[in-house]
C-alpha positions as CSV (number, residue, x, y, z in Angstrom):
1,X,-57.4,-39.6,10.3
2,X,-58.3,-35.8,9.8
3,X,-59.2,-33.8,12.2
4,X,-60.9,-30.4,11.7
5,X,-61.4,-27.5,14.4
6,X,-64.6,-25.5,13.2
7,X,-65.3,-22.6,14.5
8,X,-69.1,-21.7,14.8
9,X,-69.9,-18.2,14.8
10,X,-72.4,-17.2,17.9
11,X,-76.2,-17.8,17.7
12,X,-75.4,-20.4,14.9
13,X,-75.6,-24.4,15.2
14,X,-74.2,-27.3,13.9
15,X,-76.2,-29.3,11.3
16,X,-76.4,-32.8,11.6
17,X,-75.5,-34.3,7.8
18,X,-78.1,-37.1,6.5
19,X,-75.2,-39.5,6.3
20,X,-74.5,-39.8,10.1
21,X,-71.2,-38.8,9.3
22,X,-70.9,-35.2,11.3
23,X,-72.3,-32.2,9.7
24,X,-72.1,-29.0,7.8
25,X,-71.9,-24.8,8.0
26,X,-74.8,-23.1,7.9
27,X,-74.8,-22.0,4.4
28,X,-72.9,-24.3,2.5
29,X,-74.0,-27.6,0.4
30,X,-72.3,-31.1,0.7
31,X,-70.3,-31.9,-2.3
32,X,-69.2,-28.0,-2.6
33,X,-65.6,-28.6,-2.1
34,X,-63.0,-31.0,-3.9
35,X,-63.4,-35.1,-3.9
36,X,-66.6,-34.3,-2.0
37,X,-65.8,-32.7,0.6
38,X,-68.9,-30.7,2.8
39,X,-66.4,-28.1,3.3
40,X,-66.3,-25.5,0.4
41,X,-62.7,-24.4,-1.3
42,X,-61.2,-21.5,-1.7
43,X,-62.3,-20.0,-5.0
44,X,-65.7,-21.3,-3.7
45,X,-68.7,-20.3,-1.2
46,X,-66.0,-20.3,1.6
47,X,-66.7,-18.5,4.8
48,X,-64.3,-15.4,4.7
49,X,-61.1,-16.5,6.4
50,X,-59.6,-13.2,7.5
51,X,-56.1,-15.1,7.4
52,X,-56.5,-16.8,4.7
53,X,-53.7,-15.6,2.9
54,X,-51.7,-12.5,5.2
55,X,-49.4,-11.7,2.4
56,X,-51.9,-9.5,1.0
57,X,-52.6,-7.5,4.2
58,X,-48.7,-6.3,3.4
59,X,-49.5,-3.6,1.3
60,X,-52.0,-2.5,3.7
61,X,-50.3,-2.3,6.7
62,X,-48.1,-0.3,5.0
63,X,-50.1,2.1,3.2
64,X,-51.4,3.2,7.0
65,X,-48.1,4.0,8.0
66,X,-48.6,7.1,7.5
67,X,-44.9,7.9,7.0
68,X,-43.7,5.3,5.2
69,X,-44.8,7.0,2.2
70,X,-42.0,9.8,2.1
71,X,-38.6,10.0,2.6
72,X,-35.5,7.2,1.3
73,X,-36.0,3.5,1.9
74,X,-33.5,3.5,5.1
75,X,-35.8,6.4,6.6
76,X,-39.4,4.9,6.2
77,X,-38.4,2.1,9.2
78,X,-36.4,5.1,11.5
79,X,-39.7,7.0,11.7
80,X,-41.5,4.5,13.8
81,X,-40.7,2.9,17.5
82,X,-39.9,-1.4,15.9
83,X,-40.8,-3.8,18.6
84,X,-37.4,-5.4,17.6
85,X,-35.1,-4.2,15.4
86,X,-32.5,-7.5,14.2
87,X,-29.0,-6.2,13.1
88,X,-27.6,-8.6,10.9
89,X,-30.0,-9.6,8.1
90,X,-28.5,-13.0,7.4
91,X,-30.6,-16.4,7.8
92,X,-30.4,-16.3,11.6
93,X,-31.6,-12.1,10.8
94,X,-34.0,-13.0,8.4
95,X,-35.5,-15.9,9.6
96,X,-36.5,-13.9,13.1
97,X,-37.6,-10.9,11.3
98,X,-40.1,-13.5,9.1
99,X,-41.2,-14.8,12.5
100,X,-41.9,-11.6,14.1
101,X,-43.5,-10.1,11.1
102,X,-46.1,-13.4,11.3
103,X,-46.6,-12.4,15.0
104,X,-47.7,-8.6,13.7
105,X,-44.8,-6.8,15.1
106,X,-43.2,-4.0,13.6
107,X,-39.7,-5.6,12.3
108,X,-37.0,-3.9,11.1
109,X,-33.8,-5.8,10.4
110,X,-30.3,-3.5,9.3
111,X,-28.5,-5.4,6.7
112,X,-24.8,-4.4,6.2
113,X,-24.3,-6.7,2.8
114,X,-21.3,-8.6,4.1
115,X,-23.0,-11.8,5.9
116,X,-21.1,-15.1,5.6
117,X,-23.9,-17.0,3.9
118,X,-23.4,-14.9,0.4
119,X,-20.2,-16.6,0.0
120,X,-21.4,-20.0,0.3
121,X,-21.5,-21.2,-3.3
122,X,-23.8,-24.7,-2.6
123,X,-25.8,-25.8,-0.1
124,X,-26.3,-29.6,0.2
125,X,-27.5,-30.1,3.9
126,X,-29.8,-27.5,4.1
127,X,-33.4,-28.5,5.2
128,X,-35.8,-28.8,2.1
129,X,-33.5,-28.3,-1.3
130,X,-32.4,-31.9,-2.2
131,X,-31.0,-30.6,-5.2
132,X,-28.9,-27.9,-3.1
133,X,-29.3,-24.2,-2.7
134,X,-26.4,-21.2,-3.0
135,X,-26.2,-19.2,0.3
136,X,-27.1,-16.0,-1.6
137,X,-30.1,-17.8,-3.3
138,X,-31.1,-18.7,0.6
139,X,-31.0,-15.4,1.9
140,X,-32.3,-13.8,-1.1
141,X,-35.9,-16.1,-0.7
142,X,-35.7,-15.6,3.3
143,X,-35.5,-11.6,2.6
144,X,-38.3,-11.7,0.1
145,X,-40.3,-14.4,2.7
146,X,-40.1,-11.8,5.4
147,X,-41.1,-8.6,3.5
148,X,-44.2,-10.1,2.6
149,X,-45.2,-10.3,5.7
150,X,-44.5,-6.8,6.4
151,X,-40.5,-6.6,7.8
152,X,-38.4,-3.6,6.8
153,X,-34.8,-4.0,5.6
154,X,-32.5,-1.1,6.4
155,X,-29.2,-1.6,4.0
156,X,-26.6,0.0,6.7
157,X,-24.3,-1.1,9.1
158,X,-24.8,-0.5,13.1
159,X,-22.0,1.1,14.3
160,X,-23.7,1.9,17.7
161,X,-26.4,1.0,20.5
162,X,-27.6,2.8,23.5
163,X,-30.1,2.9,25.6
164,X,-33.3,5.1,25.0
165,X,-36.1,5.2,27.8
166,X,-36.9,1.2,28.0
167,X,-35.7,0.6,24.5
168,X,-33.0,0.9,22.7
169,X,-31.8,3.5,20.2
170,X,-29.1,1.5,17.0
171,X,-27.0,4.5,15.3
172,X,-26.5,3.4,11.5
173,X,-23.6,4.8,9.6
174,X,-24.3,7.7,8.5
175,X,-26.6,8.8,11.3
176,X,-29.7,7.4,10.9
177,X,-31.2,6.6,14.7
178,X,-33.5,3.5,14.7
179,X,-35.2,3.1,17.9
180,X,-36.8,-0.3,19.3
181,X,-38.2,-2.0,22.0
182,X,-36.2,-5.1,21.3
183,X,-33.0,-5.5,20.2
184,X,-31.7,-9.2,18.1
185,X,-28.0,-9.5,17.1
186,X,-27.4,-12.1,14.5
187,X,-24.1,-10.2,13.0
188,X,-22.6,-13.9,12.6
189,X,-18.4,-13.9,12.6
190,X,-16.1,-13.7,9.4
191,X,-14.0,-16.1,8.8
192,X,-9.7,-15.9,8.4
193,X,-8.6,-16.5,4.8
194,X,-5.7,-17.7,3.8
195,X,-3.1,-16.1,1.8
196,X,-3.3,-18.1,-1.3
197,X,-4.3,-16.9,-5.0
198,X,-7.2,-16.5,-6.6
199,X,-9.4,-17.2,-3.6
200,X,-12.9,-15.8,-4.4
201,X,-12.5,-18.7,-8.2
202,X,-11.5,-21.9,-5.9
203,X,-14.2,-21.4,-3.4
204,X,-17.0,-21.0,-6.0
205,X,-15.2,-24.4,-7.9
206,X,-15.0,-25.5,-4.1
207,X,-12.0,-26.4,-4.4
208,X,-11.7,-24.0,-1.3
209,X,-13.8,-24.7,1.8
210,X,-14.4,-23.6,5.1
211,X,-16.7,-25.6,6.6
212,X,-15.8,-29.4,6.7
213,X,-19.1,-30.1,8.8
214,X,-21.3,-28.7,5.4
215,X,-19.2,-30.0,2.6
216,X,-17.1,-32.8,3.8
217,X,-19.5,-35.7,1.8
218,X,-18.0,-33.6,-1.5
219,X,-14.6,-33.9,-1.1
220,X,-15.0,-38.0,-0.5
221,X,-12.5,-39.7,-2.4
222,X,-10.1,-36.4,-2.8
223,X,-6.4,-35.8,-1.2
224,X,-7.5,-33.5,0.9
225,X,-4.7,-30.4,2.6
226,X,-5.8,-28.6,5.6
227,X,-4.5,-25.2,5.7
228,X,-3.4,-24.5,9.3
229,X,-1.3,-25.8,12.1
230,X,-3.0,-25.3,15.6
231,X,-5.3,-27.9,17.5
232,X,-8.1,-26.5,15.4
233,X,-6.4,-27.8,12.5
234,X,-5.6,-31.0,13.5
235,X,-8.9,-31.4,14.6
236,X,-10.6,-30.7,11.1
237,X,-7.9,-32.6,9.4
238,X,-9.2,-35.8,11.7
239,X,-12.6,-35.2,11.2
240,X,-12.1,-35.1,7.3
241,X,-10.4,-38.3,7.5
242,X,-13.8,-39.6,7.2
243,X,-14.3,-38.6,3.6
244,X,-10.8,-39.3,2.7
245,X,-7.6,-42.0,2.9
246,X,-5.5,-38.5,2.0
247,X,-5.7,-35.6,4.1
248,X,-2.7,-33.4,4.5
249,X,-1.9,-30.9,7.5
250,X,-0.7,-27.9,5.1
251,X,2.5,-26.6,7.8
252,X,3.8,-23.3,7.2
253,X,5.9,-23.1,10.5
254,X,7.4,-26.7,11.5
255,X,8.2,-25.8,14.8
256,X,5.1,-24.9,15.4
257,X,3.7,-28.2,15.4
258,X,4.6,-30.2,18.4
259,X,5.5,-33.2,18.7
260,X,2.8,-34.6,20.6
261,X,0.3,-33.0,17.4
262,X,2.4,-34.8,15.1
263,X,2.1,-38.1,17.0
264,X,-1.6,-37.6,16.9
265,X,-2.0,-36.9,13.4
266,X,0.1,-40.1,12.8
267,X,-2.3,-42.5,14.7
268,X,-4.9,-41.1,12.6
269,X,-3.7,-41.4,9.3
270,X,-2.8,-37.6,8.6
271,X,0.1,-36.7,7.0
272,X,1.9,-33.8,7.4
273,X,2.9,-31.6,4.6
274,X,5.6,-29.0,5.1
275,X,8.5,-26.6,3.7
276,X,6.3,-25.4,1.3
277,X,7.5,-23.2,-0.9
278,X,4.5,-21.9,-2.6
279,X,0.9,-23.1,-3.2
280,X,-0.9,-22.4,-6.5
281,X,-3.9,-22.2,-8.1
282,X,-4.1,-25.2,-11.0
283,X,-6.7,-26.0,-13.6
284,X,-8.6,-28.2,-10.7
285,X,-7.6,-27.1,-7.5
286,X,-4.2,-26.0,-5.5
287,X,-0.8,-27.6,-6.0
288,X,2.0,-27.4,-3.4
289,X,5.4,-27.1,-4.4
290,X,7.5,-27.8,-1.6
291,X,11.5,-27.5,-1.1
292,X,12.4,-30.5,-2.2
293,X,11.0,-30.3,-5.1
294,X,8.2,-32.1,-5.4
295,X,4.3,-31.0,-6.6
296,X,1.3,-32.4,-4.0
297,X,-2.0,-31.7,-6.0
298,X,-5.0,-31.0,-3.9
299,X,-8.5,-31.8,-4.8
300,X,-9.7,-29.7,-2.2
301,X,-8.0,-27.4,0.5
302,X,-9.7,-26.3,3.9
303,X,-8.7,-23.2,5.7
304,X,-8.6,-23.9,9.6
305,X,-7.7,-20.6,10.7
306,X,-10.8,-19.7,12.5
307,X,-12.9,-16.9,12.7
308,X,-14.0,-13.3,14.4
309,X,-16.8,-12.7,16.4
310,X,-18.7,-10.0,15.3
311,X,-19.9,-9.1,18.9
312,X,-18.4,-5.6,19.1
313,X,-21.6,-3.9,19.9
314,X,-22.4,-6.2,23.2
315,X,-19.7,-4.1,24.5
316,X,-22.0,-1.1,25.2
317,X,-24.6,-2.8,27.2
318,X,-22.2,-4.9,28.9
319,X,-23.0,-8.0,27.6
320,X,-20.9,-11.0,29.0
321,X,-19.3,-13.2,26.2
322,X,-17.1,-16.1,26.2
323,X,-13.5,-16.6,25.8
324,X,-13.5,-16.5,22.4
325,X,-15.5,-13.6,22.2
326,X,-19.4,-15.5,21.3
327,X,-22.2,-13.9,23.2
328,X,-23.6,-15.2,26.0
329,X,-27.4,-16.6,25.7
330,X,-29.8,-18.4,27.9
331,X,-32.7,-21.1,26.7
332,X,-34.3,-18.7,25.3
333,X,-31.8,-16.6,23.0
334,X,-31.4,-13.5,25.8
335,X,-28.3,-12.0,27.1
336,X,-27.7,-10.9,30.2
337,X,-28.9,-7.3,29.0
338,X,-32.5,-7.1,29.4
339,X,-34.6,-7.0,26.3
340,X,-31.3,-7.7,23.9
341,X,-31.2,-11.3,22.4
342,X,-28.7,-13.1,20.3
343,X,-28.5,-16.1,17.6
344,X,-26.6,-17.5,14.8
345,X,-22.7,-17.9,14.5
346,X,-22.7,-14.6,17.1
347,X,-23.7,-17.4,19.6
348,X,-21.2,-20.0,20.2
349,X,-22.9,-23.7,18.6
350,X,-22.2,-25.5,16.2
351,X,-21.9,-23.1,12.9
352,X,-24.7,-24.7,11.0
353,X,-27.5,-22.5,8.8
354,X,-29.8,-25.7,10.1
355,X,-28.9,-24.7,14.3
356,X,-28.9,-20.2,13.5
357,X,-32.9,-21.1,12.1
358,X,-33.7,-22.6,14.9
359,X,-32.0,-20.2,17.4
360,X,-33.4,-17.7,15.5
361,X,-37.2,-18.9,16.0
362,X,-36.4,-19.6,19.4
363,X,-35.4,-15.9,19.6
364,X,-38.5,-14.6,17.8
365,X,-40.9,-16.1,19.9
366,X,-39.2,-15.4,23.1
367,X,-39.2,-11.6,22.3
368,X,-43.1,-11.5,21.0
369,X,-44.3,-13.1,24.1
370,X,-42.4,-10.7,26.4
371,X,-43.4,-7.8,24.4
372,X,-47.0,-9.4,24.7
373,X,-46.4,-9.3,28.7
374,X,-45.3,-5.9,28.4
375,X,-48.4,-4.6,26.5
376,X,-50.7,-6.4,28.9
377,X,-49.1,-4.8,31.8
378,X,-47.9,-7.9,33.5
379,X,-44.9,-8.0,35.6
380,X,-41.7,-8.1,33.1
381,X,-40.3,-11.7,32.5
382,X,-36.7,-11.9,33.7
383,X,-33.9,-13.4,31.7
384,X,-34.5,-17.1,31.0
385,X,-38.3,-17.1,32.5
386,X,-41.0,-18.6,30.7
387,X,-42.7,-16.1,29.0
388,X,-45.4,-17.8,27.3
389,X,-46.0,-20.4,24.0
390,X,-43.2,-22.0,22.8
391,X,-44.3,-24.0,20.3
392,X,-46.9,-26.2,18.6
C-alpha cells in the first residue's frame, strides 16, 4: 500500500480523477509520470520541490558567507559563530556533522588525521557493504556525505576549550580560535600496540587484529594467540574460542598470570603459551619461538592490551568520566557540562562503528532541538530533558 502526503497550495483544490481512484494537481495530466502514474517525475512537469535535491543549495550557502571566500581553508569556518563545532572527525564526527548540516546548522568538525577507523583495513559488519568497506574508504564517503550538505572540516588538532559568553571557544594548534554554540567530542581512544615487528604489514594482511568483536568470523578455523595477560585478555581469548579449537594466551610474564586465570582458561579450552623468546613476523602470520625450542605458528594474533581515552579536554569543563577515563553521557549524548555532548569510543559502549553512528545521530538531534529552543526563546532544556523530535 502507498501512501502519499500532498500538499495543496492555498486557494487551490483537489480534483476528483474520472477513475474514482483519488485525484490529481492542478496542472498536471494523468499518465505524466512513470508506469502511469498521475503524479509527474522529476525531469517532468513537476511542481518545484524546493528540497528536492539540497546538495545543490551547498554552493550557495556558501557563496553568501560572505567570508568564506578569503583567507586558508582552516580560517573560512573560525570567522563565523558554528552552532556545534565536533572535534574528532571520525564516523561518530562525521556522521553528526552530516546530521546537523541536514538540519541547516552551521557545522564545523576539527579533524586531527589520526582517528582509529583509518587503520582498519576491512570492514565486514558494517551496515550496507556486503562486500566489506576499509575504514579509511568509510570515513572518506562520510566526509564527502557531510560537505555536501554544507559542513566545514578544519584539519587541526584541539588542544584547548573554554568558555566564551554562552558558548564555547576550541583553540586549534597553532592558534586558530573556533567559537560555537555547541560543543560534540567524538575524539575516540587509541589503542596499545604491541611490541612485535612489522606491525602496520600484519594488520593490513590481518594477521594482526584488535577487535575480536569485528573480525572474529575471519580468523574461524585459525590457531589463534592472544597477545596479553590480564582479565582483559583472558576474556578476548574466551570469546574467540568461538571461532577457533586453538586459541593461545601469548604470556610474557608467568607470574603474572594467576592461578585462578590459568584454571579458567583451562575449563575453556585456552592454552597458555609462555617463555617466549621472541615472536616473528613469517610469510603468513607471526611465529613464536619459545625456550624450549619449539616454533607455534599463528594464523592470526590479537592484541588485548587495551586502549586510551582520548578525553583530555573534558578536563577543562569539569566533565565527570568513569574509571577508566570514558566520558560520562546521559540518553541523550550530553555531559554533565551544559551544551557539551559526547559519542563514539570517547563514550564507554561497546566499540562498534555500528553503536558510535547511532550515538552520534542521537547526539545530532539532541543538540539541534536545543539550539531550536534556544533560538525560540524557550526556557533552556536541562541535561537529559526532552527537547523535542527524536525520531521518525
Amino acid at each position: 500500500m502507498t501512501i502519499c502526503l500532498l500538499l495543496i497550495a492555498p486557494g487551490q483544490r483537489l480534483l476528483a480523477g474520472p477513475t474514482g481512484h483519488g485525484g490529481r494537481l492542478p496542472g498536471t495530466s494523468r499518465g505524466a509520470g512513470r508506469s502511469g502514474s498521475p503524479f509527474p517525475m522529476r525531469g517532468q512537469d513537476a511542481c518545484p520541490d524546493p528540497l528536492s535535491d539540497p546538495r545543490r543549495d551547498d554552493a550557495r550557502r556558501r557563496r553568501d558567507r560572505p567570508d568564506d571566500d578569503q583567507g586558508p581553508p582552516g580560517m573560512k569556518a573560525a570567522r563565523q559563530v558554528a552552532d556545534c563545532l565536533v572535534i574528532g572527525a571520525g564516523p561518530a564526527g562525521l556522521l553528526a556533522a552530516l546530521y546537523l548540516a541536514r538540519f541547516r546548522r552551521r557545522v564545523v568538525a576539527v579533524d586531527a588525521g589520526d582517528g582509529r577507523a583509518l587503520g582498519i583495513p576491512r570492514l565486514n559488519n558494517c551496515p550496507g557493504f556486503p562486500d566489506g568497506i576499509s575504514g579509511r574508504e568509510l570515513v572518506d564517503r562520510l566526509r564527502r556525505q557531510a560537505t555536501q550538505y554544507g559542513a566545514d572540516i578544519v584539519p587541526g588538532h584541539a588542544a584547548a576549550i573554554a568558555r566564551q559568553g554562552a558558548g564555547f571557544a576550541v583553540t586549534c594548534g597553532g592558534g586558530t580560535r573556533l567559537p560555537a554554540r555547541r560543543l560534540l567530542l567524538a575524539t575516540g581512544v587509541t589503542d596499545f600496540l604491541p611490541d612485535l615487528p612489522r606491525i602496520k604489514e600484519n594488520i593490513a594482511r590481518r594477521s594482526l587484529c584488535l577487535c575480536p568483536v569485528c573480525d572474529g568470523y575471519e580468523a574461524s578455523g585459525k590457531r589463534i594467540g592472544v597477545f596479553g595477560q590480564d582479565a582483559h585478555a583472558l576474556r578476548e581469548a574466551i570469546f574467540l574460542r568461538s571461532f577457533s579449537s586453538e586459541v593461545f594466551l601469548l604470556v610474557q610474564d608467568p607470574a603474572a598470570l594467576s592461578d585462578a586465570s590459568r584454571a579458567q582458561a583451562a575449563q575453556a579450552g585456552i592454552g597458555i603459551c609462555e617463555g617466549i623468546r621472541a615472536i616473528d613476523s613469517g610469510a603468513s602470520g607471526y611465529v613464536a619461538r619459545l625456550l624450549d625450542g619449539r616454533e607455534i605458528a599463528f594464523g592470526v594474533i590479537y592484541a588485548a592490551l587495551g586502549y586510551a581515552v582520548r578525553a583530555e579536554l573534558a578536563a577543562t569543563l569539569d566533565i565527570r568520566r568513569d574509571d577508566k577515563g570514558h566520558i560520562r553521557v546521559d540518553a541523550h549524548q550530553q555531559t554533565n557540562a551544559r551544551g557539551v555532548y559526547a559519542a563514539g569510543d570517547v563514550v564507554h559502549s561497546l566499540n562498534q562503528i555500528a553503536v558510535a553512528l547511532g550515538q552520534a545521530a542521537t547526539a545530532a538531534t539532541a543538540i539541534h532541538n536545543d539550539l531550536r529552543q534556544e533560538d525560540e526563546g524557550s526556557s533552556a532544556a536541562q541535561p537529559g530533558a526532552e527537547t523535542g523530535i527524536t525520531g521518525g
